[in-house]
C-alpha positions as CSV (number, residue, x, y, z in Angstrom):
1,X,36.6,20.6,21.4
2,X,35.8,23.1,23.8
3,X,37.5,22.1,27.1
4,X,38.0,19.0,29.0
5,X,38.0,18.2,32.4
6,X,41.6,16.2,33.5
7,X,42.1,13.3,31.7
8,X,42.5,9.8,33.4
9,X,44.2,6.5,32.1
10,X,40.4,5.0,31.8
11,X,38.4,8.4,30.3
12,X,38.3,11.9,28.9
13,X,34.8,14.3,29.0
14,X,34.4,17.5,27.6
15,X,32.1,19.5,25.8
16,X,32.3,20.2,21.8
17,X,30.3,22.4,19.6
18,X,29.0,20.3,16.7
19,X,27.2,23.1,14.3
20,X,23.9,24.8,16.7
21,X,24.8,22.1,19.9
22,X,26.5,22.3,22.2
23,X,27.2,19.0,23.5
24,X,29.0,16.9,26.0
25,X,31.1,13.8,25.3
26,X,32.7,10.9,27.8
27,X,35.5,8.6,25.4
28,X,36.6,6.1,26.8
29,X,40.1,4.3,26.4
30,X,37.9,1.1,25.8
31,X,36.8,2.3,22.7
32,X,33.5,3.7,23.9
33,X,32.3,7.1,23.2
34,X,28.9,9.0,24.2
35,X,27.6,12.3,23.2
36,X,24.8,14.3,24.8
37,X,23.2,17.1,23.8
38,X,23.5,20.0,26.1
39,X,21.9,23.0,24.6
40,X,21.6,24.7,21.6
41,X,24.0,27.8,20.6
42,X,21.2,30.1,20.3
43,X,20.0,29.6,24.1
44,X,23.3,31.5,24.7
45,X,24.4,35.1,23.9
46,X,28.0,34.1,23.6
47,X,31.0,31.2,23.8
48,X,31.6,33.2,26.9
49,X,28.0,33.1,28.2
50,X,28.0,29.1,27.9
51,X,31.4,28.6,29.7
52,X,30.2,30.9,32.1
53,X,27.2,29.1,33.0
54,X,28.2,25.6,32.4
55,X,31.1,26.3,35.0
56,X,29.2,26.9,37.8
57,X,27.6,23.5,37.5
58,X,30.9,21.9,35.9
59,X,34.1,23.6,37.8
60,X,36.6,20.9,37.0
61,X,36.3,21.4,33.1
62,X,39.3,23.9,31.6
63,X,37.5,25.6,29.0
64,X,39.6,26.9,25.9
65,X,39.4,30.6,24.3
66,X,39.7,28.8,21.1
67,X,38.4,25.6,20.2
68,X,40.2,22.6,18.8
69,X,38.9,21.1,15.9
70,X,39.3,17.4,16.1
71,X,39.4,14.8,14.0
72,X,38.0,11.7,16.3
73,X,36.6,11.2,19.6
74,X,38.5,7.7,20.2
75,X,40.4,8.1,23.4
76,X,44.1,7.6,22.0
77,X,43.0,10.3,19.3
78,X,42.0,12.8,21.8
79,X,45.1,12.0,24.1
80,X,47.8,12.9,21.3
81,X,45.8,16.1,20.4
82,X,45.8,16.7,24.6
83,X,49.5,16.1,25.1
84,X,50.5,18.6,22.0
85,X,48.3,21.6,23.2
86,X,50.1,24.0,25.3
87,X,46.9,24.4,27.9
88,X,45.4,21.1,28.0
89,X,49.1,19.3,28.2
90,X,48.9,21.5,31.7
91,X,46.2,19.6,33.2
């Protein structure tokens, strides 16, 4: 996981790097997730580059330095892994 915007009691989006995509994702505490493809790695010259231009578009997302490897994309996953990181707790 590569940052989220703030998480709600119905929803968490964010973007993840799944091997050369970059991609979004919407879970959703129903039990539904989606995942689109953004771009691919290579249409960026860095991690940096992406963020950079994604958050002009996307403003409310908190992008990490490192990403979080997760296990899951179901909502109650992604909400323990949220509460026990010392940035995205913050938000």
């Amino acid at each position: 996981m590569l940052g989220i915007e703030t998480p709600t009691r119905i929803l968490i989006d964010g973007y993840l790097r799944i091997g050369k995509e970059y991609k979004s994702f919407v879970s959703k505490f129903d039990g539904v997730v989606e995942v689109k493809k953004v771009a691919n790695v290579s249409d960026y010259s860095s991690y940096d580059h992406f963020v950079g231009v994604i958050g002009k578009f996307n403003p409310w997302v908190v992008f990490l330095k490192e990403p979080v490897k997760v296990e899951s994309l179901e909502y109650d996953y992604l909400m323990e892994v949220i509460k026990g990181h010392p940035v995205l707790s913050k938000i």
